[in-house]
DORORO-659245 format. One record per atom (N, C-alpha, C): y, x negated, z negated; residue in one letter. Coordinates in pm, whole numbers, plus 50000, padded with zeros to 5 digits. Layout:
<pts>
YXZA ...
</pts>
This chain:
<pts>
235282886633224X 236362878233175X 237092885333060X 237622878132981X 238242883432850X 240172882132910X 240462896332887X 241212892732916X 242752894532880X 241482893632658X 242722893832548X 244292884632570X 245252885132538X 246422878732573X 246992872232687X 246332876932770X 246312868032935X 247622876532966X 248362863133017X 250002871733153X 249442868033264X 249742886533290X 249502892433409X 250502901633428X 250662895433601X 251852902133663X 250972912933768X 251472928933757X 250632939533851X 251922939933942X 251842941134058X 253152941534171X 252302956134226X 253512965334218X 253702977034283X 253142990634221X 253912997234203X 254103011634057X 253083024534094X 252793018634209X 252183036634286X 250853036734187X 249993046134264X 248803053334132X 247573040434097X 247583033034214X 246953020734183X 247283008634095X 248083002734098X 249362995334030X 249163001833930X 249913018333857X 249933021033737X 248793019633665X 247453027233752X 245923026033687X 245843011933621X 246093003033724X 245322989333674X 246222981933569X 247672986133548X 248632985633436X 247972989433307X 247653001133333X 246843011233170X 245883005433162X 244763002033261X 243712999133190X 243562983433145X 244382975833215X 244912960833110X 245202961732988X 246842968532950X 246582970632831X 245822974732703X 245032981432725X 243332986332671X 242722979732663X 242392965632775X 242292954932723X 242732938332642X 244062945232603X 244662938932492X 245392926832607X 245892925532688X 246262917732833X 248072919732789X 248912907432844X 249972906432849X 250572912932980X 251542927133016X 251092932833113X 252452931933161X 252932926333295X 254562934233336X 253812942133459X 254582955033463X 254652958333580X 255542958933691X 255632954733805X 257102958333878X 256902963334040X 258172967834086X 257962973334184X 259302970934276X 258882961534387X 260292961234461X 261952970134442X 261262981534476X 261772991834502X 263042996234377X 261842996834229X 262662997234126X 262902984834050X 262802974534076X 262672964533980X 263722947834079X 263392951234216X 264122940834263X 262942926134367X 263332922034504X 262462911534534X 261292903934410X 260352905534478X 259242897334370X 259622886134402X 260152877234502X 260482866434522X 261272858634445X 262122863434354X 262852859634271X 261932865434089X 261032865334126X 259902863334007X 259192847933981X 259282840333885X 258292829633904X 256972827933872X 256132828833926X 254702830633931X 253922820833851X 254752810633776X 253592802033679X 254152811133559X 255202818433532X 254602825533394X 253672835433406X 252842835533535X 251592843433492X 250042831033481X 249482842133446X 248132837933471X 247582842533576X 247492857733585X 246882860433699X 248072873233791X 247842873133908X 248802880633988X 247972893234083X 248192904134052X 247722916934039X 248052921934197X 247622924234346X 248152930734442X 247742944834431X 248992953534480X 248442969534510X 248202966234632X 247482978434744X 247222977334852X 248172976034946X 249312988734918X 250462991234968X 251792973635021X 251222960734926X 251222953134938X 250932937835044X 251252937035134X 250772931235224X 250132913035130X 248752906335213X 248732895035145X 249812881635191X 250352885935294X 251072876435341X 252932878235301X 253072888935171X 254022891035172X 254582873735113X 255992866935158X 256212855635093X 255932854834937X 256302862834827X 255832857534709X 254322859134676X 253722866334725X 251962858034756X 251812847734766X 252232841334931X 252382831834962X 252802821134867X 253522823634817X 254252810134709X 253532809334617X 252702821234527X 251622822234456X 250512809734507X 250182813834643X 249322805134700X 249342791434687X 250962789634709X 251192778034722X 251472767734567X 251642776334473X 252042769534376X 250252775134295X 249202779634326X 248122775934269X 247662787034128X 248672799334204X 248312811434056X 247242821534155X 246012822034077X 245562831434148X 246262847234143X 245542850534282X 246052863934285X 244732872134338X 244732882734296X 243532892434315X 243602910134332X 242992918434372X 243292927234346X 242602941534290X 242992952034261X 242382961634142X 240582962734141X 240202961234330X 238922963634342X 238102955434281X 238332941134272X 237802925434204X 237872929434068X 238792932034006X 239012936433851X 237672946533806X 238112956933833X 237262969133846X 235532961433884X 235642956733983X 234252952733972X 233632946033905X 234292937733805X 233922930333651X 233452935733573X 234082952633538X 233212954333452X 232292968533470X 232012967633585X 230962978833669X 229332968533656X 228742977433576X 227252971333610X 226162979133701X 226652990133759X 225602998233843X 225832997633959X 224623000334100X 225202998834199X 226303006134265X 226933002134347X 228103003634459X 227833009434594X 228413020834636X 227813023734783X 229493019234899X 229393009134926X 230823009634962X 231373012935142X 232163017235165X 232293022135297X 233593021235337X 233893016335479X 234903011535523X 234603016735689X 236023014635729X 235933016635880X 237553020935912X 237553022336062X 238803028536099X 239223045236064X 237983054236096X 237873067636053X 236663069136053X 236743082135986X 235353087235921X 235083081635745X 235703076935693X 235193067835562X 235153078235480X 236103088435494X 236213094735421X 235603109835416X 234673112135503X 234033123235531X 232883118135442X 232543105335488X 231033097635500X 230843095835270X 232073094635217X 231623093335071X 231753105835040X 232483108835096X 232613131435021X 231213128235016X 230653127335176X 229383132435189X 228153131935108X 228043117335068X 227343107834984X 227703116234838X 228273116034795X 228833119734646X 228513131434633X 228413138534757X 227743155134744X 226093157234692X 225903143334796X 224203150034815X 223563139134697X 224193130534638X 224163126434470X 224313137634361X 225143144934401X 225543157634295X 224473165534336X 223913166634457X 223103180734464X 221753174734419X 221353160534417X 220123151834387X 220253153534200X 220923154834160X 221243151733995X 221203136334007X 222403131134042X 222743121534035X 224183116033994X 224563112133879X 225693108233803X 226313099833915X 227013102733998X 228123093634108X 229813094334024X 230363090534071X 231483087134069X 232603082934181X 233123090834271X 233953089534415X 235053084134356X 235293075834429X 236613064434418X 237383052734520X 238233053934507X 238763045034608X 240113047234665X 239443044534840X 240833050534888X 241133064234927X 240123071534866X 239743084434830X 240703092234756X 241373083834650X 242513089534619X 242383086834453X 240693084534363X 240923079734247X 240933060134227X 242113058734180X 241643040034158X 239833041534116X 239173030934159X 238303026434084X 238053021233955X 239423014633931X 239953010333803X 239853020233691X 240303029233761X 240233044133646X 238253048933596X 237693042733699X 236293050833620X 235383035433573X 235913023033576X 235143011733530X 234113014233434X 234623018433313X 234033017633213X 233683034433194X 233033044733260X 232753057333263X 230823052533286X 230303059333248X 229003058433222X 228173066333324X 228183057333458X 227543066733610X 226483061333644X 225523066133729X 224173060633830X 224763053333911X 225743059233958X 226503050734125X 227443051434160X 228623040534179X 229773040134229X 229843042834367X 230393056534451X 230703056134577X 232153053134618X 232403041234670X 233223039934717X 234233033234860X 235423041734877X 236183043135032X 236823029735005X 236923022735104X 237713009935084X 238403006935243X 239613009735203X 240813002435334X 240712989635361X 241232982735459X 241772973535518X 242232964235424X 243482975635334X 244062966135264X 243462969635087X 242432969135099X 242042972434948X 241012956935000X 240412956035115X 239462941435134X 239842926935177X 241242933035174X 242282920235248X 242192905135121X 241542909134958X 241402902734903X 240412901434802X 239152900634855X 238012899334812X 237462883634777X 236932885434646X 236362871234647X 234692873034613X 234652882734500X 233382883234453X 232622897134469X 233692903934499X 232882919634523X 231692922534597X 230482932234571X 229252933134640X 228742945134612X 228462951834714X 227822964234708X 226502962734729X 226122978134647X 224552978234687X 224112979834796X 224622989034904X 224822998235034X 226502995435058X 226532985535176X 227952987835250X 227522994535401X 228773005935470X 228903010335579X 230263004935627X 230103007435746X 231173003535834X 231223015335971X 232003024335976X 231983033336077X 232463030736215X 233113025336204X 233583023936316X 235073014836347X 235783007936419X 236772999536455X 237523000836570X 238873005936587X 239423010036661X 241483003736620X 241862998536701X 243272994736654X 244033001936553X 244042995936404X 245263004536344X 246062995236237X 246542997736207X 247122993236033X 247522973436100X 247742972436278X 248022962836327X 249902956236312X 250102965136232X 251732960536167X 251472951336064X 250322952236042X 250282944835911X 249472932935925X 247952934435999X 246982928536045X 247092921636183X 248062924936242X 248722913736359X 247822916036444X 246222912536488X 245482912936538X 243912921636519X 243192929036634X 241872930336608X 241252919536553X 241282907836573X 240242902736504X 240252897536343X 241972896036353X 242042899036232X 241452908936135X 241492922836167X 241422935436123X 240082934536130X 239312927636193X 237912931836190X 236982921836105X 238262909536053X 237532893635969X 237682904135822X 238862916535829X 239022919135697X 237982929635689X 237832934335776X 236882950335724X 235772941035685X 235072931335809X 233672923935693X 233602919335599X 235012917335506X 234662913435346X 233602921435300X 233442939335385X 233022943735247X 231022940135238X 230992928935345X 229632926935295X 229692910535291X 230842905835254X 230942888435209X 229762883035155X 229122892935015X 228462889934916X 227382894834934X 226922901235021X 225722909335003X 224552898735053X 223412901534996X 222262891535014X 220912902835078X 219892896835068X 218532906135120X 218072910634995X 218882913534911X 218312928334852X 219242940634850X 220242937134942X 221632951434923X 220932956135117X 221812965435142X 221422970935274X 222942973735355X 223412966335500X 224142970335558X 223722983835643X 224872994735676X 224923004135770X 226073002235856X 225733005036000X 226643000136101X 226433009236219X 227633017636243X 227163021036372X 227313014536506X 225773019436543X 225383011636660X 226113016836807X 226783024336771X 227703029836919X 229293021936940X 229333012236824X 230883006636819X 230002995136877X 230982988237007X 230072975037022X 230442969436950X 231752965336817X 232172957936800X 231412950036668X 230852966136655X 229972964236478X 228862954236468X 227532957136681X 226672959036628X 226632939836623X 227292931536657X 226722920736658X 227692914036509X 228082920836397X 228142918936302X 227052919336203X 225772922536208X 224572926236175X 224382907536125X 223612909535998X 223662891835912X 222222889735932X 221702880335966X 220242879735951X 219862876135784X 220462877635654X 220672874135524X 220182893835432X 220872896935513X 221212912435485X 220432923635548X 219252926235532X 218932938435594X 219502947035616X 219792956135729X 220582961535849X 219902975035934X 220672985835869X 219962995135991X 221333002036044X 220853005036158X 222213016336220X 221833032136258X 222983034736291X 223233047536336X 223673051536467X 223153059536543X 223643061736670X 223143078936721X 224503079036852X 224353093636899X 223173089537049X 223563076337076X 223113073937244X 221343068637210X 221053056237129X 219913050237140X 219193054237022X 217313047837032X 217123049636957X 217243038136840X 217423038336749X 217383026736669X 217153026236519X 216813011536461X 216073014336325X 216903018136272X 217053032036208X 217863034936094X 217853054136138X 218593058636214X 218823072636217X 219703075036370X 218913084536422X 219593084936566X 219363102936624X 219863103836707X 220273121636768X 219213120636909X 218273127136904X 217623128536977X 217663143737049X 218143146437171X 218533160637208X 219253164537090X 219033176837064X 220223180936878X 219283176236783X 218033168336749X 217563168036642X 218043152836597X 217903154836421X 218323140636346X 216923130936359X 216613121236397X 215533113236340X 216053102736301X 215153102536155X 214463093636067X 214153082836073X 214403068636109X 213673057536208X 213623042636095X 213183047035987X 213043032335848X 211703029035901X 210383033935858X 209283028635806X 208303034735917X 208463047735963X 208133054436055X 209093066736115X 208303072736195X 209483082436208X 209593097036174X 210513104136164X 210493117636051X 211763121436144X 211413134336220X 212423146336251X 212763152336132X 214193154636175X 214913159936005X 215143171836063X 216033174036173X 216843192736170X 217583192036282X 218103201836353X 219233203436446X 220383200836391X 220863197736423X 222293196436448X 223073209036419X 222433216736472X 223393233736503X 223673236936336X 222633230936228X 222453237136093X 223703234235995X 224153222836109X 225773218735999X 226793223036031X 227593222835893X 228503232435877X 229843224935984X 229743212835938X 230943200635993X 230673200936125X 231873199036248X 231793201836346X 232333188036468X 231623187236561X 232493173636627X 231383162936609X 231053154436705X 230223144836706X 230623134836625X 231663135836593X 232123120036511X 231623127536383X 231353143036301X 230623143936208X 229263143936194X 228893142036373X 227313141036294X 227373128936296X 227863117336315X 227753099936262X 228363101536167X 229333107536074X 229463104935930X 228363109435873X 227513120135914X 225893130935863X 225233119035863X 224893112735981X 223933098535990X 223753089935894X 225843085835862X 225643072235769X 225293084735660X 225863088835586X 225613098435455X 224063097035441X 223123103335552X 222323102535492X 221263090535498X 221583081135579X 220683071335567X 220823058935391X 222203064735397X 223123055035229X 222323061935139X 221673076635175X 220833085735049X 219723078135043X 218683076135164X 218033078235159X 217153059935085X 218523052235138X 218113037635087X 218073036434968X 218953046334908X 219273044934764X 218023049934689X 217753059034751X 216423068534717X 216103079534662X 217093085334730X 217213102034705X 216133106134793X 215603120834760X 214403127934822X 215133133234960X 214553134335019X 214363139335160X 214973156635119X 214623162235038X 214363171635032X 215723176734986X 215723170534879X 217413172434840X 218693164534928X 218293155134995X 219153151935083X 219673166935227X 218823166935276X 219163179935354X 219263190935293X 219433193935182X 220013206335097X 221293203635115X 221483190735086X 223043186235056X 223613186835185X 223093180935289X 223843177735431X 224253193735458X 223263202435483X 223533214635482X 224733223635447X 224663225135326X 225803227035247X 226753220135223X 227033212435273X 228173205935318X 229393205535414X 230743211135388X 231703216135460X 232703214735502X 232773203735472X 233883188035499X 234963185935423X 235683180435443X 237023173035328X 238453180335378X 239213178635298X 240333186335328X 241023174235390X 241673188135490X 242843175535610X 241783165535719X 240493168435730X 240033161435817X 238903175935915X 239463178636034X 239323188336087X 239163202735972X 240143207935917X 239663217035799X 240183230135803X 239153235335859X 239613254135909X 240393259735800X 241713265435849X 242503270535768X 243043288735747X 242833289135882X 242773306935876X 242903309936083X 242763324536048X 242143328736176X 243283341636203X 243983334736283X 245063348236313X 245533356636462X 244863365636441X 243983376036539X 243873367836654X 242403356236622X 242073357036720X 242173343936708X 243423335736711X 243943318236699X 243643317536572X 242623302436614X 241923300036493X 242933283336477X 243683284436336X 244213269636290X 243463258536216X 243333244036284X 242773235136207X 243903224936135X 243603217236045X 244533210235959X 243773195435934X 244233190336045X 243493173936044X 244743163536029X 245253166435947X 246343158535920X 245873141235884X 244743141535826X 244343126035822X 244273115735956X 243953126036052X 244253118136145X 245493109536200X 245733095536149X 246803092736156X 246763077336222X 245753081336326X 246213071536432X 245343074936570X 245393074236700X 245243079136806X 243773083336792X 243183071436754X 241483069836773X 241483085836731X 241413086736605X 241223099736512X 241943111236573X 242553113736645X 243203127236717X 242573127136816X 241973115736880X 241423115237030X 240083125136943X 239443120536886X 237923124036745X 238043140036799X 239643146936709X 239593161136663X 239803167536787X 240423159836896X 240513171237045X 239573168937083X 238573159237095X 237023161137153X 236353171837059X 236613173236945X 235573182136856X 235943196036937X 236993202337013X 236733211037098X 237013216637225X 235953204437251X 235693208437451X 235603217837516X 236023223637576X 235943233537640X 236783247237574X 237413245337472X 238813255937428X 240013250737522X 240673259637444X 242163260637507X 242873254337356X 243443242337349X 244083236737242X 245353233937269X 246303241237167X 247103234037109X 247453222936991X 247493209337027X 247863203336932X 249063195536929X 249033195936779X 250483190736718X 250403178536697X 251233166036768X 251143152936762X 252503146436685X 252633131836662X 253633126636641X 253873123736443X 255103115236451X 254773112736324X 255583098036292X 255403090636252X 255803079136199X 255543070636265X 255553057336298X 255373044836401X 253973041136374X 253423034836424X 252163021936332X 251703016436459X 252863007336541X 252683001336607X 251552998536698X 250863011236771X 249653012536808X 249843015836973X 248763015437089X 249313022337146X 248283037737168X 249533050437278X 249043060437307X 248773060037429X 247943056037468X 247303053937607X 246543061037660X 245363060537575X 243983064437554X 243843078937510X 245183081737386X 245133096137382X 245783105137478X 246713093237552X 247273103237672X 245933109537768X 245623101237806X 244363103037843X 243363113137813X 243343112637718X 242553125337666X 242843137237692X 244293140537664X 244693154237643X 245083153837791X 244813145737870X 245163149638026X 243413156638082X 242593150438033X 241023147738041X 240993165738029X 241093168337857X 240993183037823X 242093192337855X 243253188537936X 244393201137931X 244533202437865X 244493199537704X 245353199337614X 247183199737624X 247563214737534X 248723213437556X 249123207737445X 250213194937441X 250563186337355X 251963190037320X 252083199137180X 253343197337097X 254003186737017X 254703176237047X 255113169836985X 256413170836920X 256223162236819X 257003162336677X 257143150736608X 258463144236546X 258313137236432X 259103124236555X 258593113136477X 259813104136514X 259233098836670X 257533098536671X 257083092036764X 257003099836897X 257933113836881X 257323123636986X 257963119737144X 258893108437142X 259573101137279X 258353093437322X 257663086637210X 257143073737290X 255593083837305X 255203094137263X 254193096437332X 254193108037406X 255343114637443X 256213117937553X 256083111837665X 256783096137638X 256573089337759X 255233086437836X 254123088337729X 252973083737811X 252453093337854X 252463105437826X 252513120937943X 253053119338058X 254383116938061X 255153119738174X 254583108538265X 254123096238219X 253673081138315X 252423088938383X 251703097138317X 250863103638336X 250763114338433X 252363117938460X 252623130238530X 252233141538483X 251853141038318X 251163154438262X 252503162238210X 252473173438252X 254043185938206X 253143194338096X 252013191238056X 251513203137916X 252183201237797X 253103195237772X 254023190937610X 255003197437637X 255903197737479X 256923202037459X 256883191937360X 258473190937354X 258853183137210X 259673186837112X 259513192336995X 260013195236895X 260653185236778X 261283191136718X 261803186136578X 260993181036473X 260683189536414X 259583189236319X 258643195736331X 257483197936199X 256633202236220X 256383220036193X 257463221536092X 257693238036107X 258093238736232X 259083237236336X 258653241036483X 257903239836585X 257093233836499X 256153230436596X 254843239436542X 254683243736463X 253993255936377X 254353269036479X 255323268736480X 256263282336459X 256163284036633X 256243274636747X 255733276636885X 254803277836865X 253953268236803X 252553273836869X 251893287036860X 252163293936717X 252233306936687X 252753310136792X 253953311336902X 254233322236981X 253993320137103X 253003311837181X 252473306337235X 250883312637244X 250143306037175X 248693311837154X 247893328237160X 247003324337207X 246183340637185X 245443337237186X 244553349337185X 243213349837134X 242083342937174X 241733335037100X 241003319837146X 240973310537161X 242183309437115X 242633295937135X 242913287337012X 243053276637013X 242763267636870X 244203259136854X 244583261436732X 245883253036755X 245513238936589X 245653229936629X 245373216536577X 246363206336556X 246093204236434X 247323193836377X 246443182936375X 246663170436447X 246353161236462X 246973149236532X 247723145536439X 249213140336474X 249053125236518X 248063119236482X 247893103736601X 248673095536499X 249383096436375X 250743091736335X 250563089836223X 250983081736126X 251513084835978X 252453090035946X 252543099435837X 253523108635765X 254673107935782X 255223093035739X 256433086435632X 257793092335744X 257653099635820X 258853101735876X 259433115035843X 258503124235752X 258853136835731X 258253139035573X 257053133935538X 256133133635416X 256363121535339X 255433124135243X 255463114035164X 253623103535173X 252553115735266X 251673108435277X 250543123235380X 249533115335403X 249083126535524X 248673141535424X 248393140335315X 248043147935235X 249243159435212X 250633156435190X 251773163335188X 251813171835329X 251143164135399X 251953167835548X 250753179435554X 249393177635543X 248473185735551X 248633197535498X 248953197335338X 249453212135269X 250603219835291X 251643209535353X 252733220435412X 252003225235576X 251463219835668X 250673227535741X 250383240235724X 249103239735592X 248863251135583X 249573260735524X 250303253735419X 251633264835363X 252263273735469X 253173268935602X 253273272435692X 252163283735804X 251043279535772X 250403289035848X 249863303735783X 250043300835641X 249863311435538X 250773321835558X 252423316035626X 253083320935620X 253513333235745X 252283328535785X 252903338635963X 252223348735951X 
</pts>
């Protein structure tokens, strides 16, 4: 689309919003930008002086001046739809509750170690918007909830889906809601693109299109696509091919060898060598803030999984170590979820649970319903650093994996992650 002199309204200033601001103007586009926050209700904006109406993610679709958009007949769209206009190469796109973001590091690695021009983007942390017009083999990209909440035409070459577990339900009201939005990201796909799905979520596997060729991933069965047989990886497309143990990777925790799975089955469709694919898996050492060894102090070894920011994903990082003695650091911001299941857990492992941050009452309370006395509850997260340091010895693992979002102390899980380790640098 041309989209010389066109008014267009972008709603919301953050790094997405600004990206897709700059790169309008570049295309010669009539551009406002605004932002609640600094600019005032969009509701009191009128939406026929645009042409087209721009959502950031941070944006809900049901916010009322959407709605009125809707209703008065201005389309509205958002950066990923744009961006995909003027992308002509394929797309590897990946979505889920957790793991998305292990699973494109991963991909984007073993492209780089293949000599393969990729490009990582998303909710990864670069707009997509920002590399449109950059000259790559393959777009890999992380896509949220609310980056698919408004899809019309988008299509990947390779979409994944990891997994589905309650979150981001403040916004999405319902699972099934949350789960009509994660399948946008294969709306478009036909029988020449390839879905990946793991086959251990029941929720995924009967999302499988008979339109779309379909393989999965699993730790329990065997199945067409890639599965864990005792510790070895097999191979399961055309025939079958043992790949390696398990023991050879660096990434730790069963939920990384199903991000290892999808990674490499997205290689291997695409059609990277075998050969260079397990160079890459190999050497591969995971993402920062998602289980990410930080230092070893005589003896207590600290992890920094600050991404984990909702139960599923903390339940993930205290299974990654069974049979230690863990301390972890919970709590955090609301997101209307419940802690049930992780109570559960850390009753399961004796996990002693430090809590912190705003949510540390309400998952307090589900200890004590529990009759579990292994918590303490703290302030923040420097005291909650600062016990566990005087607490711990030798052998024991102390883990930030807070079940929570930031916004009650940070500005995003990433802030919260580097003061972590700032803090542990410091003892």
């Amino acid at each position: 689309m041309d989209y010389k002199n066109m008014k267009i309204l972008v709603l919301g200033k953050g790094k997405t919003g600004t990206s897709t601001y700059n790169f309008l103007i570049k295309q010669f586009a009539l551009v406002k930008l605004v932002d609640e926050v600094v600019d005032g209700p969009f509701i009191n904006i009128n939406p026929l002086e645009y042409n087209l109406i721009i959502q950031s993610p941070g944006i809900s679709r049901q916010h009322p001046f959407l709605v009125k958009c809707d209703q008065l007949g201005v389309k509205v769209t958002n950066e990923i739809e744009l961006a995909y206009e003027f992308v002509d190469k394929p797309i590897i796109g990946v979505t889920g509750t957790n793991g998305k973001t292990t699973i494109v590091n991963l991909i984007d690695y073993i492209f780089k170690v293949c000599g393969i021009k990729s490009s990582l983007v998303g909710n990864v942390g670069n707009p997509f918007i920002e590399s449109a017009l950059k000259n790559k083999d393959v777009f890999v990209l992380e896509l949220s909830s609310y980056q698919l909440e408004t899809i019309s035409n988008f299509k990947p070459k390779i979409a994944i889906i990891s997994n589905l577990t309650p979150d981001h339900l403040e916004r999405h009201k319902t699972m099934d809601n949350y789960l009509k939005i994660k399948s946008n990201i294969f709306k478009n796909m036909d029988n020449t693109d390839y879905l990946i799905l793991n086959y251990d979520d029941y929720k995924l596997v009967n999302l499988k299109s008979e339109n779309i060729p379909t393989f999965f991933y699993s730790l329990k069965s065997k199945v067409k696509g890639i599965y864990l047989e005792a510790d070895r990886l097999i191979l399961n497309i055309d025939n079958k091919k043992d790949l390696f143990s398990i023991a050879e990777l660096k990434i730790i925790g069963n939920h990384n060898i199903e991000n290892t799975m999808a990674g490499i089955l997205a290689a291997v469709l695409y059609g990277c060598s075998i050969k260079c694919i397990l160079q890459a898996v190999k050497e591969f050492s995971g993402v920062e803030h998602r289980l990410e060894f930080v230092r070893d102090v005589q003896g207590v070894k600290y992890y920094n999984d600050s991404k984990a920011t909702n139960p599923e994903a903390a339940i993930i990082g205290i299974k990654a170590f069974k049979g230690k003695n863990v301390y972890t650091i919970l709590g955090g911001s609301e997101k209307e979820v419940s802690y049930n299941e992780l109570g559960k857990t850390i009753v399961k492992n004796n996990v002693f649970a430090i809590l912190q941050g705003k949510t540390k009452d309400e998952i307090g309370k589900v200890l004590e319903d529990l009759k579990y006395t292994r918590y303490i509850k703290l302030l923040n997260l420097k005291e909650a650093v600062d016990y566990a340091h005087s607490v711990a010895v030798n052998g024991d693992i102390i883990l930030l994996s807070p079940a929570c979002a930031s916004f009650d102390q940070f500005e995003n899980f990433e802030k919260r992650g580097e003061i972590f380790k700032k803090y542990v640098t410091q003892i």
